[in-house]
N, C-alpha and C positions, 0 to 999 in steps of 0.2 A: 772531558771538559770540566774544568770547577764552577761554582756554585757563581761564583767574581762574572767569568764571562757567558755564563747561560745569563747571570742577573741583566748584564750590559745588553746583550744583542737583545732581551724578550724589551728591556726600556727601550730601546731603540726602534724596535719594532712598532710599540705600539703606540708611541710620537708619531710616527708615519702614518698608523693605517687612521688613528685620532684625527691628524690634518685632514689626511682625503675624508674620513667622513664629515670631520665641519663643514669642507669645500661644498661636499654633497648636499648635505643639511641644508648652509644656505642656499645652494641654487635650487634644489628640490623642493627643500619646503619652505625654509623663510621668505626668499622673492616669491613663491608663487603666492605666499600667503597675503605679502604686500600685494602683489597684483591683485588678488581675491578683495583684499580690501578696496582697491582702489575702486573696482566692478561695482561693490555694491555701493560707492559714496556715488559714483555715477550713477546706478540706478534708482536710489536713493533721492537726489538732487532731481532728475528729471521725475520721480516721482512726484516733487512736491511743483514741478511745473504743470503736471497734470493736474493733481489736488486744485492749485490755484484755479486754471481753466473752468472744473469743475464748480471750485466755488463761485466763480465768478458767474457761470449758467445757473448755477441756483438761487444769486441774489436776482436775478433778471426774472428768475419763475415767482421767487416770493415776494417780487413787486409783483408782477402780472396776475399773482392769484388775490392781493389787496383790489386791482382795480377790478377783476373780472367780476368778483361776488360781490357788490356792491352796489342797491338801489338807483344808486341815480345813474351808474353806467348800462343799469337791466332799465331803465326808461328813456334814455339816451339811444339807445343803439335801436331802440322800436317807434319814435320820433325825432330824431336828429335834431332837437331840443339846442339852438343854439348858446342858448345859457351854462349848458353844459361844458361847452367848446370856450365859452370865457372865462370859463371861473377856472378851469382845471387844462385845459389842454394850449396850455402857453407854452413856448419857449424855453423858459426857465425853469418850468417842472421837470421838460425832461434834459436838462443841464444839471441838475441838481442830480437826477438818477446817472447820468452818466450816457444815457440810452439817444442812440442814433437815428433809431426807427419804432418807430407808433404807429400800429393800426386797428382799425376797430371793426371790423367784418360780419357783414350778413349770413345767418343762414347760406345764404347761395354763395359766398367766401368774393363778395363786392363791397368795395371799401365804403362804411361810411361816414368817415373820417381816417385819414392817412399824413403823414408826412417821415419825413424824411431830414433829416438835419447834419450839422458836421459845423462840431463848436472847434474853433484855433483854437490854439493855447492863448493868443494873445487879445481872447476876450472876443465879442459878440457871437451871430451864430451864422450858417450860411443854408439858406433852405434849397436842398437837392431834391424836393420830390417830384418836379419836373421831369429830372433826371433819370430818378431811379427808382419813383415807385412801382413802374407798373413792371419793373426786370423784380423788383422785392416781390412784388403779389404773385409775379409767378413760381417764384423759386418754395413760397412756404404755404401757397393755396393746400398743395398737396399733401400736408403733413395735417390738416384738418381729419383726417380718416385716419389717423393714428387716436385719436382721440377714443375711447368706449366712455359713452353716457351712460352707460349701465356699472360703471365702475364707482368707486366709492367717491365722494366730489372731491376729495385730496387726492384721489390718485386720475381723475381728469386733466390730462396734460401733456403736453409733448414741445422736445424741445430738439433743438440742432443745430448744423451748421451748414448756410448755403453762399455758393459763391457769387457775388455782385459786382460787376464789372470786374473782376479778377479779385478781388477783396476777400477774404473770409466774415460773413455775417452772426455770429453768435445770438438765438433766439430764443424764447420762449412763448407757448400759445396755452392759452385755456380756454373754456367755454364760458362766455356771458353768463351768470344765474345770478339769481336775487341774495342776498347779504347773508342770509340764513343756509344758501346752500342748493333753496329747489329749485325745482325749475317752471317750467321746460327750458332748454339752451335760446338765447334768442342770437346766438350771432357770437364771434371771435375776438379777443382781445392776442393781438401781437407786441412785444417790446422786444428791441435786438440792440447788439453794438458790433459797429465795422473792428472787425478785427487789426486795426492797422498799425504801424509803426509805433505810432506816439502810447497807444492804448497797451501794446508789447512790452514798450519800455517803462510804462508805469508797474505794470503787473511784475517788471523785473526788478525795479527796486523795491517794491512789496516783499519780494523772496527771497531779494540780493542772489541772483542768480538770473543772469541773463538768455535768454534763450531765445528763438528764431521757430516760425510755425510754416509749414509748405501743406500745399493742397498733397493728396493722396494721388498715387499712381495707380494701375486698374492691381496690378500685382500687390501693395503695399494696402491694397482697400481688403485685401483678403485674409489678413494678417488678423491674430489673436493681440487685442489690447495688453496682452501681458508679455508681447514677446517685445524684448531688447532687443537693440543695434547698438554696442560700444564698438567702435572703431576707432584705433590709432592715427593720429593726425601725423606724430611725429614722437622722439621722446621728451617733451614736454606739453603736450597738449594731444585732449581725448577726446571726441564727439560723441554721445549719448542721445538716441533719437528711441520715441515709445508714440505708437498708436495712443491719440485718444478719441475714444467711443462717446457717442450718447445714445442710451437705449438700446445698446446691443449692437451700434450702426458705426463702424469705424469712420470720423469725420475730419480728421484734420492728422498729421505729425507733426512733433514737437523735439526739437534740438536742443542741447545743448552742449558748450565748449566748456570745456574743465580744464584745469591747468594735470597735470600727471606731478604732483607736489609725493606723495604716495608712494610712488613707483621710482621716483630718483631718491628718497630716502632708502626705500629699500634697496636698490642698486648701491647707495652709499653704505648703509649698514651692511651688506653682504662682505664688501672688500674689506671693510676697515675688519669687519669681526672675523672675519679668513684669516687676515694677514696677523693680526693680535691674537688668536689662537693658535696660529704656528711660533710668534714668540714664547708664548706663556711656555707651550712644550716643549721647547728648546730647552727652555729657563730650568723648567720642572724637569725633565729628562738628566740636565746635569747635576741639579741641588738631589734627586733623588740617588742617585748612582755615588755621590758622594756621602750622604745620607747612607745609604745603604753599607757600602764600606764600612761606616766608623759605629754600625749601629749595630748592623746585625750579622758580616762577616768575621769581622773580629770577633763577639762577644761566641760566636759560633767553633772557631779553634780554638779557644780557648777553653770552649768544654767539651770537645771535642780528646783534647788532650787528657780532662780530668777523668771522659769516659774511660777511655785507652787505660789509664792507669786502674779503674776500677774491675777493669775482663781482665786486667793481667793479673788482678788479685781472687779471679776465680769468682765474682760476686755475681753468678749465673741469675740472678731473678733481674739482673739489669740489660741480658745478653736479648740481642736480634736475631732476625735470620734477615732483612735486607742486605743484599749484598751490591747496593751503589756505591758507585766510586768519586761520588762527591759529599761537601761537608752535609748536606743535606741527606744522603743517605747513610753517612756515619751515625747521626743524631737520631735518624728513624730507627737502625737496629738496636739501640741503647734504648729508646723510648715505645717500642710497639707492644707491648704488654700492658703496659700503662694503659696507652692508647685501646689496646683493644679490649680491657676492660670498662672502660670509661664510655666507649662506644658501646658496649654492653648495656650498661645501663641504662644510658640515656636513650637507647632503642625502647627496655622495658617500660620508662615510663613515660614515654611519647604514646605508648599502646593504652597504657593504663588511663591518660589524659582523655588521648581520641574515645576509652570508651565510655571514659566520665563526661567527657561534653556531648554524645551521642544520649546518654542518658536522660541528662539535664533536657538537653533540643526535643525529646520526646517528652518528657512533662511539661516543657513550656507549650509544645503544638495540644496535649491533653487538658491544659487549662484554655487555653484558647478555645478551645473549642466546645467546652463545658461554658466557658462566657457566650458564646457565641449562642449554643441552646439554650441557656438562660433568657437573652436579651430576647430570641424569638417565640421564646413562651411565654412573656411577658407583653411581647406585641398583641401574639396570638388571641393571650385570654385578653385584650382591653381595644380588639379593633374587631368587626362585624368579617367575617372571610368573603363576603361577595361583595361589598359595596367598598369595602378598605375604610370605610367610617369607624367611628369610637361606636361600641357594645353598649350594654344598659350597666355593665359594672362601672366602665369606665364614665360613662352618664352620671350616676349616683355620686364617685367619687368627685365630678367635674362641679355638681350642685351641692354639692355640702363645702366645698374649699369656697367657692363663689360666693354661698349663702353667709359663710361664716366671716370673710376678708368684707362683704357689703353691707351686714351688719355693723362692721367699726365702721367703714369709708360714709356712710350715707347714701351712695349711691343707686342707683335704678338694678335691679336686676330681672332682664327682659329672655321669654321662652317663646318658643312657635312651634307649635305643634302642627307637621307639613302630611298631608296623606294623598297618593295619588287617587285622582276619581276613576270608579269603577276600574280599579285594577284586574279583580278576580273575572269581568267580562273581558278584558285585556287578555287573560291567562286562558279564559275558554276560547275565545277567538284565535289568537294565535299563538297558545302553547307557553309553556313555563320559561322553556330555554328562550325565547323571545320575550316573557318577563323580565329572566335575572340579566338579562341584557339592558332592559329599559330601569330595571330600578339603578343599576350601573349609571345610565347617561344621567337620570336624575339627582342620585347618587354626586357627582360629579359639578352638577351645578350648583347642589347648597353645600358643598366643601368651597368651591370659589367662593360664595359670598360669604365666607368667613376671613373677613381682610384683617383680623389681628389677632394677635397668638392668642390671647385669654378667649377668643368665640373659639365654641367646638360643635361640631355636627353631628348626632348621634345616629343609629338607626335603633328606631323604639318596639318596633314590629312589624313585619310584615312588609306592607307598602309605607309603614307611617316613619315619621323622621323626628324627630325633637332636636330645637338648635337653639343650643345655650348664648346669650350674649349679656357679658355681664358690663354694666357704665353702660347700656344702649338705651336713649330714649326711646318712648312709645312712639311718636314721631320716626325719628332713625326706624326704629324696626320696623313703621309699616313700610316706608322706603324699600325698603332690604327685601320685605314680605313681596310687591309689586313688582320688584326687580325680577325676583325668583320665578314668580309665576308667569314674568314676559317670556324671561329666559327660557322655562320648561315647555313654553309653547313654542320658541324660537325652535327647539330641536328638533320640531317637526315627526315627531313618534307619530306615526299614523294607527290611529285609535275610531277604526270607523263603526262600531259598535255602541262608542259613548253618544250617551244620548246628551250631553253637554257640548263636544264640538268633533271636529275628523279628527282631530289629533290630540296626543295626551295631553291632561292639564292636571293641575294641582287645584288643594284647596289647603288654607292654612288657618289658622286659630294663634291669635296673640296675647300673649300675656305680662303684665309690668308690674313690678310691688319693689320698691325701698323695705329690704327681709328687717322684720325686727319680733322679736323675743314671742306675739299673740299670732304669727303667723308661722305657716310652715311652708317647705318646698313643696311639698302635697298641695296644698292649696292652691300654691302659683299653675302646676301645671293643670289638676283640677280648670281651673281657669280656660286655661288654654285650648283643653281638651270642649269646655263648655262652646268658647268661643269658635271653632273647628266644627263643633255639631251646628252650630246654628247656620254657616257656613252651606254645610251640605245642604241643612232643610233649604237653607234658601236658592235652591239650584245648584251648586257648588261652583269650582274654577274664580273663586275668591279670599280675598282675605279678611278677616274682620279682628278685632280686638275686644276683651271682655276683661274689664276690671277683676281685682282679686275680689268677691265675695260681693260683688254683683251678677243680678242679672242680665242689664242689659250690654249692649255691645256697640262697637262702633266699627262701618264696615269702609274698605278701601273699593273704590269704583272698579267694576270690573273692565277693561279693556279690549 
């Protein structure tokens, strides 16, 4: 067979199997890929109908936690104070919230103040609580014991959704406390909104995304908030429904209809790009076969013939041994010397390449790695190995840069020298490895109170700490000093040997000086160190401050 008809039938060929795989492509992967898209514009969209829900139950909490912490409702609700009831609980307050239902509950979850509302659109308001307060007091009494008073007062709260004469109620509850937060609880603050029609089609043009909410079946109550339902309506319309939860409590499902805009593009792009990929190879199948002809069959007998002429002249360094019988293996016996020189070579220096870049990749991974030990000896020698704080090198170097740059600036440059009390009875009582534990947790808290990158927290010895803050007022730093020593007692280190308290405490020493030219660093921390001792004389688990090159001291109340 010639070179002409193997060329024809392999184009022919692979126009064919070309088409089928577009065919394939798009139905395999481009539509599905459009359908994938489409999945997640639907999950996506009823995402943001749940978002909405969500937010809409959390501007209902962050009204109910305005009214709940606030004096005159923490004396309201333990007098029934009708002045309260005038000045604030009209009508129009909660038209203004949006809110359907207000209730204010005892201790014992007995209204004392209630209602119930339901504003038209077309203005005034209609009072239901005739109707439906005492089906509301029963549906959210019992959401009172979701409530922990031992929990932080921000996370005092519970919120849900119950059904009222078939209605969905969207609510929120917190405990009565006084403005600042304490307590004791005197009684329940409720605000909710009927979930209805009008209230649906608001929150839809909020989203531009219309959607439809159904009570829960006992099967669909059991459902994870994150599972999907996309179901085909038809081919132009998709339904997308998601659980949404409050508190872990599957309360409602949420619809939506979506057009399949997505899915007929992709259905469209599939054929058009089918059928226009079977032209192009058409197109291309004959301009190449033509092509091919005038390009490279001819130009191919043509030297083919100049070969011929050359073996008839005996020019053996041009001779083959291929013995194909087409023009393509005429040209390979005339050329395979060449060729298998050439392939020669370019083997040797693909070897020589591979083992010059193996070379190189082994000196790069040997300086890498030589930086790598570098950076960690560099850590090593300027951080303490037990506590992960800066060493006394790294100290020295942290107060000469500090001392020198607040010299030009003017600035305050403030030290605290932190020692825990009676550590070494610490260490006899319950052992070393329970120390390097505890200088750890200590450790740990005067690194947090270093909130900007020029403060640094050293460890100076032992139990004792030195903490650089340079720009930090005497002020500021006893703050900081007070903070510390809550903090160290927050941790609750049980220390029952200290004769200061049950548990570890600190005592610190402060010092402040604007560095100029008749002073030194020595002095400042001198200072510190003065102020530290007088600390301890005086019982210790305190802080005090002591001017540079004074004696006396000023101490922070101890707590």
């Amino acid at each position: 067979m010639s070179i002409s008809a193997k060329t024809t039938a392999l184009i022919l060929l692979m126009g064919v199997l070309l088409s089928f795989s577009a065919f394939y492509i798009q139905r395999s992967i481009v539509y599905p890929a459009f359908h994938n898209i489409e999945a997640d514009y639907a999950r996506n969209n009823i995402d943001r109908v749940v978002r909405r829900l969500d937010a809409q139950r959390k501007t209902i909490d962050f009204t109910v936690y305005d009214w709940s912490a606030w004096n005159d409702t923490y004396s309201f609700i333990q007098s029934g104070n009708p002045e309260y009831i005038d000045s604030n609980l009209y009508p129009d307050t909660f038209l203004n919230f949006g809110f359907d239902v207000a209730l204010f509950l005892d201790l014992d979850r007995e209204p004392v103040w209630g209602r119930v509302f339901d504003f038209p659109a077309e203005g005034g308001y209609v009072d239901l609580t005739d109707t439906y307060l005492d089906e509301v007091l029963s549906a959210t009494a019992g959401f009172t014991g979701r409530i922990d008073p031992e929990a932080d007062i921000d996370e005092q709260k519970t919120s849900g959704i119950v059904q009222v004469d078939g209605i969905p109620v969207l609510f929120a509850m917190r405990p009565i406390v006084q403005s600042d937060g304490s307590g004791p609880h005197k009684g329940y603050v409720v605000f909710g909104q009927f979930l209805d029609d009008d209230l649906i089609d608001n929150l839809s043009e909020q989203i531009v995304q219309d959607f439809t909410i159904q009570p829960l079946s006992q099967t669909e109550a059991t459902d994870s908030p994150d599972t999907y339902q996309l179901e085909a309506i038809n081919r132009s319309a998709l339904s997308a429904s998601r659980i949404y939860s409050i508190e872990g409590t599957p309360s409602l499902k949420a619809t939506a209809i979506l057009p399949r805009n997505i899915t007929e593009l992709g259905r469209d792009i599939t054929f058009y790009g089918v059928a226009l990929f079977v032209l192009l190879c058409t197109v291309l199948a004959a301009a190449l076969l033509a092509l091919f002809r005038w390009i490279v069959i001819k130009p191919i007998m043509s030297l083919k013939a100049d070969i011929s002429s050359i073996s008839s002249a005996m020019d053996y360094s041009l001779r083959a041994s291929i013995r194909n019988n087409d023009e393509i293996g005429a040209l390979s016996r005339e050329f395979n010397s060449m060729l298998g020189m050439i392939d020669s070579n370019n083997t040797e220096l693909l070897r020589l390449n591979a083992e010059l870049t193996s070379k190189h990749q082994k000196v790069l991974e040997v300086q890498s790695e030589l930086q790598s030990a570098n950076a960690e000896l560099k850590r090593l020698s300027e951080h303490d190995p037990l506590t992960s704080l800066s060493n006394r090198l790294a100290l020295e170097k942290k107060l000469e840069q500090a001392w020198e740059i607040l010299c030009r600036t003017g600035d305050p440059l403030t030290v605290m020298l932190a020692d825990i009390d009676h550590f070494k009875l610490y260490n006899d009582r319950y052992g070393h490895q329970a120390g390097d534990e505890s200088l750890k947790r200590v450790a740990d808290v005067l690194a947090g109170a270093m909130h900007r990158k020029s403060d640094m927290a050293a460890r100076y010895g032992g139990e004792e700490f030195l903490l650089v803050l340079p720009g930090t007022s005497v002020d500021a730093a006893m703050d900081i000093a007070a903070s510390i020593r809550e903090q160290v007692i927050a941790t609750n280190i049980e220390h029952d040997c200290s004769p200061v308290a049950r548990c570890l405490t600190i005592s610190i020493g402060i010092a402040s000086v604007v560095p100029r030219n008749d002073l030194t660093m020595e002095d400042l921390v001198s200072a510190a160190d003065k102020a530290l001792y007088t600390v301890k004389r005086s019982g210790r688990n305190n802080c005090r401050y002591q001017p540079v090159g004074s004696s006396g001291s000023t101490t922070a109340p101890a707590t």
